[in-house]
C-alpha positions in Angstrom: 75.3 137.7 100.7 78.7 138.8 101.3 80.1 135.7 100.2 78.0 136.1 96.5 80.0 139.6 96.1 82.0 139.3 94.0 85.6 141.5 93.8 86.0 144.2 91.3 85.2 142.5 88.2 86.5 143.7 84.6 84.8 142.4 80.8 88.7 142.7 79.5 89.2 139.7 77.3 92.0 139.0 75.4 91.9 137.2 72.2 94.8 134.2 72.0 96.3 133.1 68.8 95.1 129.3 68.3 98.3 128.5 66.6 98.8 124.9 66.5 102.0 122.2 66.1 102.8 121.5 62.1 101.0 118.1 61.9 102.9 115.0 63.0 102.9 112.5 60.5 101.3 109.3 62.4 98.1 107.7 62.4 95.2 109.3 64.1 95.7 107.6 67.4 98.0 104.5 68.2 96.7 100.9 67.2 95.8 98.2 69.6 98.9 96.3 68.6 101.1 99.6 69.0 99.2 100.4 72.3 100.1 96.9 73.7 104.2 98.2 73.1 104.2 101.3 74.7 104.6 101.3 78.1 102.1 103.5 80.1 104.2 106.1 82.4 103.6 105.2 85.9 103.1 108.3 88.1 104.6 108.8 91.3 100.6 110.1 92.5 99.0 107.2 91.7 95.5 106.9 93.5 95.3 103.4 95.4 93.1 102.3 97.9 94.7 102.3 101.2 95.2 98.9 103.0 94.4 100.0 106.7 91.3 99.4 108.4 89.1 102.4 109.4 86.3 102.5 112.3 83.9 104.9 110.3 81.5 102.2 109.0 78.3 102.4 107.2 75.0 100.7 108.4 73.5 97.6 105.8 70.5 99.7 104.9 72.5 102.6 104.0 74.7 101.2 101.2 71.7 99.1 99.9 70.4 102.7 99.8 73.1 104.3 98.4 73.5 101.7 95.6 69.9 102.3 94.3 70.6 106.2 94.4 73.8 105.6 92.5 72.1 103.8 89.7 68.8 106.6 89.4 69.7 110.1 89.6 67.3 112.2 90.9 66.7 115.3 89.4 65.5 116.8 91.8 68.9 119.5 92.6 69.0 119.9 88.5 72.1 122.7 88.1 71.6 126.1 87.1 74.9 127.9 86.5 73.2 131.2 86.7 72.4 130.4 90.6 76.8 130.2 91.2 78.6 132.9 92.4 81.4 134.0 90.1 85.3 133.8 91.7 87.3 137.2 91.6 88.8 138.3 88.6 92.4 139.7 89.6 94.5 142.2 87.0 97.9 142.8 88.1 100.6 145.7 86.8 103.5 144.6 84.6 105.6 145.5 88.4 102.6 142.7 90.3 103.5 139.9 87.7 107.2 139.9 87.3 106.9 138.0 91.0 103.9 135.4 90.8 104.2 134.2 94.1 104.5 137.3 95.8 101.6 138.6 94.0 99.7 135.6 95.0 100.3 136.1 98.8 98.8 139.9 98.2 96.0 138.9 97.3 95.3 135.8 99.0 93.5 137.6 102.0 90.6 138.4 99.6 90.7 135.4 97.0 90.8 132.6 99.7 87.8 132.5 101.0 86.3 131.8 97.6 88.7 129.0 96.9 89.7 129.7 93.8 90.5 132.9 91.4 91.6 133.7 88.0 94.5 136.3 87.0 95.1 137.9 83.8 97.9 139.0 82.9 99.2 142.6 81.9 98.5 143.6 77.9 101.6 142.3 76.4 102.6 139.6 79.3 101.0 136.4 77.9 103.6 133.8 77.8 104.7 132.1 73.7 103.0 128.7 73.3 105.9 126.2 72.9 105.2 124.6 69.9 107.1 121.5 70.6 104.9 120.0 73.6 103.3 117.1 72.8 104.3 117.7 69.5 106.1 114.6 67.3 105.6 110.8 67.6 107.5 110.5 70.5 105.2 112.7 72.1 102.1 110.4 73.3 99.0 111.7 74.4 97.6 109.4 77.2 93.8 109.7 77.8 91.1 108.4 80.1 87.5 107.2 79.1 85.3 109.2 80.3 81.1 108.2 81.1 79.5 111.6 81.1 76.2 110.1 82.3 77.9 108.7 85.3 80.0 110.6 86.5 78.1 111.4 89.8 78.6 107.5 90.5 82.4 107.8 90.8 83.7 104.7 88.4 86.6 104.3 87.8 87.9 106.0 84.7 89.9 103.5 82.0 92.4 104.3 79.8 91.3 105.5 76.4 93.6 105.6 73.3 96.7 106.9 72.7 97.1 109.5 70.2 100.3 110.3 68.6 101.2 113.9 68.9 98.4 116.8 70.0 97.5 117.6 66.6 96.2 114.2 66.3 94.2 114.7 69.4 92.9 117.6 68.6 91.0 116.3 65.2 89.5 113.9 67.7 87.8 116.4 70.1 87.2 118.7 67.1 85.4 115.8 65.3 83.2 114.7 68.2 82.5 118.6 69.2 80.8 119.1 65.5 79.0 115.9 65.3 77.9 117.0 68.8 76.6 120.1 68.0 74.9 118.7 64.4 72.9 116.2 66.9 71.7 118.7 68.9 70.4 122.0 67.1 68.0 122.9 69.2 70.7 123.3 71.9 73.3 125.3 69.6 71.2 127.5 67.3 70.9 131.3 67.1 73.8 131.8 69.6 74.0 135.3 70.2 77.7 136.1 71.4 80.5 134.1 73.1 79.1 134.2 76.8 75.9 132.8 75.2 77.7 129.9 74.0 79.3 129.1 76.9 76.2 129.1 79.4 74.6 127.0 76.7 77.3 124.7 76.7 77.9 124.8 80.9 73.5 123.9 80.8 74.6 120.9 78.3 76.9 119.1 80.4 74.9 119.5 83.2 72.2 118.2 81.4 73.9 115.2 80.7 75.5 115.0 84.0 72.1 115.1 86.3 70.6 112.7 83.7 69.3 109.1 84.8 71.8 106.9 82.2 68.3 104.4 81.5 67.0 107.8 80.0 70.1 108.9 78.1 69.2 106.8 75.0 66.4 108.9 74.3 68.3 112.2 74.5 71.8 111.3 72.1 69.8 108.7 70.1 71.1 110.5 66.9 74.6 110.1 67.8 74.5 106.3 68.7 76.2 105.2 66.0 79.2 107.3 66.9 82.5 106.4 69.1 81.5 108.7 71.5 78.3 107.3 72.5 77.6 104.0 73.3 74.9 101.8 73.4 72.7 103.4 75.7 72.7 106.6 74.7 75.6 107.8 77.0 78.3 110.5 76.3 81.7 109.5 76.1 84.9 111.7 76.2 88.8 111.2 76.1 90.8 113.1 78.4 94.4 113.7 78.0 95.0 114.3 81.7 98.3 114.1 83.8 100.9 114.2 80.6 104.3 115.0 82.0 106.0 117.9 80.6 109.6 116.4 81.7 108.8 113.8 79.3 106.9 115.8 76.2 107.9 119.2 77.2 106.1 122.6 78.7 104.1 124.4 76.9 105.8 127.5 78.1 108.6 129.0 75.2 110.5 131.7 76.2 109.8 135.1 75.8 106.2 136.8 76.1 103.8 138.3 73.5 105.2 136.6 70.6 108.4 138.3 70.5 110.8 136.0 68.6 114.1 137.8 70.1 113.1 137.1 74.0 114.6 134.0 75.2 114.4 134.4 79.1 112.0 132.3 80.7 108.9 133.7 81.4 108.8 134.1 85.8 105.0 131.9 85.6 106.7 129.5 83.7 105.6 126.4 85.7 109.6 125.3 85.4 110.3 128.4 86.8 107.7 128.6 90.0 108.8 125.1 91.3 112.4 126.8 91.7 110.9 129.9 93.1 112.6 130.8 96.5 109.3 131.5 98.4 108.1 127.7 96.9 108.6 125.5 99.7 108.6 122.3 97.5 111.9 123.2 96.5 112.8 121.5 99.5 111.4 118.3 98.2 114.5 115.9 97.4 112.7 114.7 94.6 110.3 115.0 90.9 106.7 114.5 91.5 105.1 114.8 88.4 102.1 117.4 88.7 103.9 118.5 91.9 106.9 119.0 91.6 107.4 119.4 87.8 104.3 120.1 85.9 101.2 118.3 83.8 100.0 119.3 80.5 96.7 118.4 80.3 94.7 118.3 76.9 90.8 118.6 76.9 87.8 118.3 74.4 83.9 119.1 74.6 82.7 117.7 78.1 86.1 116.4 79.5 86.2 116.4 83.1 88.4 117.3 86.1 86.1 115.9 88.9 86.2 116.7 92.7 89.5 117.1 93.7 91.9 118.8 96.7 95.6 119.1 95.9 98.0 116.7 97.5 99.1 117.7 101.0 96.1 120.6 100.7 98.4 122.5 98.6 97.8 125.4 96.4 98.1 125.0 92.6 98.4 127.5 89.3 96.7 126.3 86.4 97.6 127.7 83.2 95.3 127.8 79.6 97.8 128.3 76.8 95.4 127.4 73.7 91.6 126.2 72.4 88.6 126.7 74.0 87.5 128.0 77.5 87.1 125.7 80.7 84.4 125.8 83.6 86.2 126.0 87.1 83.9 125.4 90.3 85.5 125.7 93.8 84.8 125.4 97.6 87.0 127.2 99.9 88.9 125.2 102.5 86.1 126.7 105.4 83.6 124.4 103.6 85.9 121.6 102.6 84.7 119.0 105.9 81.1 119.8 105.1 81.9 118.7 101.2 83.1 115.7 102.1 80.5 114.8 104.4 77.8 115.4 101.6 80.1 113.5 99.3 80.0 110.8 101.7 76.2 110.8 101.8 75.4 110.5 98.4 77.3 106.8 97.7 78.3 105.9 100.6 79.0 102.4 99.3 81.8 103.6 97.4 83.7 105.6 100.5 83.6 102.0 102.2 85.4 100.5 99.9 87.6 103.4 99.1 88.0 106.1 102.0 90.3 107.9 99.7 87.6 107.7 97.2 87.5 111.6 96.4 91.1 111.6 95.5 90.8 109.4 93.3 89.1 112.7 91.2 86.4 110.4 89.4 83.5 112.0 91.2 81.0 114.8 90.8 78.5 115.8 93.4 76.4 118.6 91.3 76.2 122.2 92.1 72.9 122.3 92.7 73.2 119.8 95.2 76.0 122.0 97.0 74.0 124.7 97.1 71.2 122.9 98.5 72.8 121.7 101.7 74.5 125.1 102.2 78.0 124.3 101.0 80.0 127.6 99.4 80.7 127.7 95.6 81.7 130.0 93.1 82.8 129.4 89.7 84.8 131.0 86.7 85.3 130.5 82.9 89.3 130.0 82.3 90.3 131.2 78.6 93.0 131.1 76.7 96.0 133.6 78.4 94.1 133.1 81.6 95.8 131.5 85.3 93.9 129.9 87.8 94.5 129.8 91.4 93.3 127.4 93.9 94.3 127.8 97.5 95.4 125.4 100.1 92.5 122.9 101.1 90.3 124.2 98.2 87.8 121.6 96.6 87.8 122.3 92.5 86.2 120.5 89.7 85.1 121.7 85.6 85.0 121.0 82.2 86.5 121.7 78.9 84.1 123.8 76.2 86.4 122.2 73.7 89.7 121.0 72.5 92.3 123.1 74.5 95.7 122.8 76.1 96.6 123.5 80.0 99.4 122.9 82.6 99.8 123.2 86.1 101.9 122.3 89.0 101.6 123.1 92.7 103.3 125.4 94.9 104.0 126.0 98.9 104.3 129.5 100.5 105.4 129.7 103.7 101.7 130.4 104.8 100.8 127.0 103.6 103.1 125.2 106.4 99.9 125.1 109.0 97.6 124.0 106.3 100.5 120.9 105.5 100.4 120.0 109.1 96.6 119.6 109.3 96.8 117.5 106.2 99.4 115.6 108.0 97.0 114.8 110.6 94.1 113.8 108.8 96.2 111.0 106.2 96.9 109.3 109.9 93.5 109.3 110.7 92.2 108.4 107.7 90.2 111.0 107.3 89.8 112.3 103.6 92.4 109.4 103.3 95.2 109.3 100.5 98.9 108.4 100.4 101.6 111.0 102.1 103.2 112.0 98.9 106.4 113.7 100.9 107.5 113.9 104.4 105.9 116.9 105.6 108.6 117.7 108.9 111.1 116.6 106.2 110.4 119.8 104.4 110.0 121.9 107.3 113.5 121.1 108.9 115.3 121.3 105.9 113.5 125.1 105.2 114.4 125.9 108.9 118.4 124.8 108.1 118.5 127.1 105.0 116.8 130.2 107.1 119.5 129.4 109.7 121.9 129.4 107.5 121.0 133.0 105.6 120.8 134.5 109.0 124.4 132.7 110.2 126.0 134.9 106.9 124.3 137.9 106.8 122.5 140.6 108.9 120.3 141.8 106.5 116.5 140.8 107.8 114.0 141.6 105.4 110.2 141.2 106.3 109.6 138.0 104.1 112.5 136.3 106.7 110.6 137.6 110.1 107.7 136.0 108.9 109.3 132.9 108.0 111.0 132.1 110.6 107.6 132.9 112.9 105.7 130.2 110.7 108.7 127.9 110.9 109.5 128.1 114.5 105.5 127.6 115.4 105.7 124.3 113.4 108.8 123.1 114.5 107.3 123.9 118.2 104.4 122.1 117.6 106.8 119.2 116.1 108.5 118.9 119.0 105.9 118.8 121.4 104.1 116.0 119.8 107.7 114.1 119.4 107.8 114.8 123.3 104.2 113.8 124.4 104.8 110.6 122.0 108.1 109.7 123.7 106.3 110.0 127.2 103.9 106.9 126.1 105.9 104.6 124.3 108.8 104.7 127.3 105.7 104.0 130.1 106.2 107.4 131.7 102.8 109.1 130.6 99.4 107.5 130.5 97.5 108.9 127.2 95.8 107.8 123.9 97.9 104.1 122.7 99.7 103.9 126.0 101.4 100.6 126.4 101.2 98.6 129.4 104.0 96.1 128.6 107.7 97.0 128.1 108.6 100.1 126.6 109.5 100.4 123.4 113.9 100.9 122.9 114.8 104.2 121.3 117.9 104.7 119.2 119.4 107.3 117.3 119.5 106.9 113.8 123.5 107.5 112.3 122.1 107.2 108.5 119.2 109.6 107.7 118.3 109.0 104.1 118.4 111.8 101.5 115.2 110.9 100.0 111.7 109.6 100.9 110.8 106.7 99.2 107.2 104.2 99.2 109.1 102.0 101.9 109.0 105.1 104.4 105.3 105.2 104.2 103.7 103.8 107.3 102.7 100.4 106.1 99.4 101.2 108.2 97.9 105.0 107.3 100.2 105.4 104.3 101.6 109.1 106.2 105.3 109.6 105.8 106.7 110.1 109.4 110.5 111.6 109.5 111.4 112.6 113.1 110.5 109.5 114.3 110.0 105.9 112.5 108.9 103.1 114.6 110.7 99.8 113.5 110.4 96.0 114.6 113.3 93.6 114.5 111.7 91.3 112.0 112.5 91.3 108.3 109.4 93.4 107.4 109.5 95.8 110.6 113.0 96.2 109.5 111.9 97.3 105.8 109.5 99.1 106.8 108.1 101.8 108.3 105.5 102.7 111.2 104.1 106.1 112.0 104.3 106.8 115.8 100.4 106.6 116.3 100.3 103.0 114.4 103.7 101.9 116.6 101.6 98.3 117.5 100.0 97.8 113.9 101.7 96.3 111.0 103.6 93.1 111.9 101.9 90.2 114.8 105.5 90.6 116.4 106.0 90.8 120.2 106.1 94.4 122.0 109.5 93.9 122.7 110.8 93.7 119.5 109.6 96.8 118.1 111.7 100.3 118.9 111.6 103.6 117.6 114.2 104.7 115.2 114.9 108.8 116.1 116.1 110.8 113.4 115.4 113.9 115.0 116.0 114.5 119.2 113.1 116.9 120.5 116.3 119.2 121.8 117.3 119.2 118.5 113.7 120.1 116.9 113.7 123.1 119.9 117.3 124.6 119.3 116.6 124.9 115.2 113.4 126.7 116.1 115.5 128.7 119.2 117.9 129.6 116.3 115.4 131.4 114.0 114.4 133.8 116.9 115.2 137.6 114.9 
């Protein structure tokens, strides 16, 4: 009951200008033969089924199971949005704002345990739309095909067209929206105010969602004809997810509220929070597009964002600069095992195949099913001028109302460092398995040498430092012990999980440490990105490449005795930074 409380709640809405780029003048969307030319962007996140070999198998009769409950869905959980909790609505003053990160620690005690929240802004604080992004016909719009019907199945999504410019996406999603809505009158008519069209259009999509595909024929069979249904009746969507904005620009201008003279940056520019000194991914020698450096992300009437937690379980800001509302649902991190384990039981074919299968964000276990088996959910409705939160660990999916325009990136604060390391952990394991995306002790030294090196030149010690430096001398402590207790069984002098009973492994100081973490210092085995320690093997692939401490034996069929570990970091060393924070 607690958790269906909702915070202080306000009906404050603020109405966005839908002012749109001057009209490029290109086709509708790119040709096949153009398509063929232009070369896709290949990001830096891209979802790929790990190569290691996990122990968590799946009995015979339960994937011939799973595969027949993948093909008939059951209606038997059918969603009612009216049954989800709403996420807290937060306003902050014009002093709260000017510092988004700061005001996102204030208020994480009460927003967290709901996973996700929304923030308006102060009257008057709503960043200018830039009205160069995506804009031009060097500005392409990517999208993926969406099957609307299927999306509880978790296929793959393809790529869809390519459409020159946003305005030329945009008559796209308008066009399918009215045909939509023609189709289906029953659905649409005698809509009595904007909240009424948007549970109407929430009840939609998980109408077509939770409905068995052989029966979808039936229910769109007056849109048939259409792109955007296909043969059998099933909806199909385009969505412009994951566009860089290095490449086709933010959608943040400078200034706020319109005001033509204001050319400083707005402070929740996403530009501006990945700089932020609080942002712990400053520290990350490198772009990652979406996490790092922001998306822009273009949606129409049904698009989807499935199932998802942020790389490394970080948290994320998610902005709506223009169009029409989206439907956010979230699971706090508390719940996020028990997600995954009902994830896991409703095709568990596919999590055989793919262990990483949920971050592949192609799958959408229903919120009526959630709620069945106990799992916590909220949900919100993101409009225009609105930010969205979602903290560290946090399962998040929704939809798009309509054509509409959003960016995000993802953020560390300092809180987040625990969180990091248990994410860490579990990409070893192979549990909730994806690709290390940075080296996670990489970050945390190089945060720990710039704290030493404010407290070597001055003696000023605000609070934000004392608790810094206690976050950042508990991980480096924990670093170093499991440094130590790994060092103890790969010399022979400690018995304990992946002790060796032949020679012990040689131990070398590395004289090089590289500035940057690239794909080849991935462990080859559990994809995890070690840094204090890289086991190596004198072959020509040990030698190119890299082996977490717990895989030290896996990767290569060489002899014991070839392989050593290559130190980068001495556990004296690890102790004396952390010894150096002390206030």
């Amino acid at each position: 009951d607690d958790f269906k409380t909702m915070l202080s709640l306000n009906d404050k809405d603020e109405d966005q200008e839908e002012g749109l780029p001057l009209k490029p003048t290109q086709n509708d969307f790119v040709n096949e033969e153009e398509e063929e030319r232009i070369p896709r962007a290949r990001s830096k996140r891209a979802r790929r089924a790990p190569k290691a070999v996990y122990d968590n198998d799946f009995e015979a009769h339960e994937i011939q199971n799973a595969i027949k409950a993948s093909k008939v869905i059951t209606n038997r959980c059918r969603t009612d949005g009216s049954d989800i909790p709403l996420a807290p609505i937060f306003y902050p003053t014009e002093e709260e704002f000017e510092d988004p990160i700061a005001y996102i620690c204030s208020i994480q005690s009460k927003a967290e345990a709901f996973g996700i929240c929304k923030i308006v802004p102060p009257d008057g604080y709503a960043p200018n739309f830039n009205r160069a992004c995506c804009f031009g016909e060097k500005s392409l719009v990517e999208t993926k095909h969406q099957n609307v019907n299927r999306l509880q199945q978790g296929e793959s999504f393809p790529p869809g067209k390519t459409y020159v410019g946003l305005e030329k996406y945009k008559e796209m999603a308008d066009t399918f929206e009215e045909n939509y809505k023609e189709a289906h009158p029953e659905t649409f008519k005698d809509i009595k105010d904007e909240d009424d069209l948007l549970k109407r259009i929430e009840d939609e999509y998980w109408r077509i969602v939770e409905t068995n595909p052989n029966e979808a024929k039936a229910e769109c069979g007056s849109l048939i004809q259409t792109k955007n249904v296909n043969k059998k009746g099933e909806v199909l969507v385009e969505y412009g997810s994951d566009v860089d904005a290095r490449r086709f620009q933010s959608g943040f201008a400078a200034g706020i509220s319109g005001d033509p003279e204001d050319t400083e940056k707005h402070p929740w520019d996403m530009f501006e929070l990945s700089k932020h000194p609080d942002n712990l991914l400053r520290f990350v020698d490198d772009d990652i597009p979406g996490l790092t450096t922001p998306w822009v992300y273009c949606g129409m009437l049904f698009a989807t964002f499935c199932w998802h937690v942020e790389d490394h379980y970080l948290a994320s800001v998610n902005y709506a600069h223009k169009g029409s509302a989206k439907t956010w649902y979230g699971i706090p991190g508390s719940d996020a095992e028990k997600f995954e384990a009902i994830a896991k039981t409703a095709v568990p074919s596919l999590f055989k195949e793919n262990p990483d299968k949920l971050h592949h964000i192609t799958m959408l276990v229903p919120p009526g099913q959630l709620i069945e088996n106990k799992i916590k959910i909220v949900k919100l409705v993101q409009k225009p001028g609105d930010f969205v939160v979602t903290f560290p660990r946090a399962y998040h999916s929704g939809f798009s109302h309509g054509f509409n325009v959003g960016e995000a990136v993802n953020f560390a604060p300092v809180d987040w460092i625990e969180m990091g390391r248990v994410a860490c952990r579990n990409y070893v394991k192979g549990n909730g398995k994806r690709n290390a995306v940075f080296a996670h002790d990489r970050v945390v030294v190089t945060a720990a040498k710039s704290l030493k090196k404010i407290f070597e030149t001055t003696k000023s010690r605000g609070k934000w430092m004392a608790h810094m430096s206690r976050v950042l001398r508990t991980d480096l402590e924990t670093l170093a012990d499991e440094l130590e207790n790994w060092q103890s069984i790969l010399n022979g002098k400690q018995r304990g999980d992946g002790f060796i009973k032949g020679d012990p492994l040689r131990f070398y100081k590395c004289q090089n440490i590289p500035e940057m973490d690239g794909p080849e210092d991935c462990c080859v085995v559990c994809k995890a990105m070690p840094f204090a320690a890289v086991v190596r093997c004198e072959c020509e692939f040990g030698r190119s490449f890299a082996r977490c401490l717990q895989h030290w034996n896996r990767g290569c069929d060489c002899k014991q005795r070839h392989r050593m570990v290559e130190m980068r970091m001495e556990v004296d060393e690890l102790r004396a930074l952390a010894k150096s924070l002390e206030l």
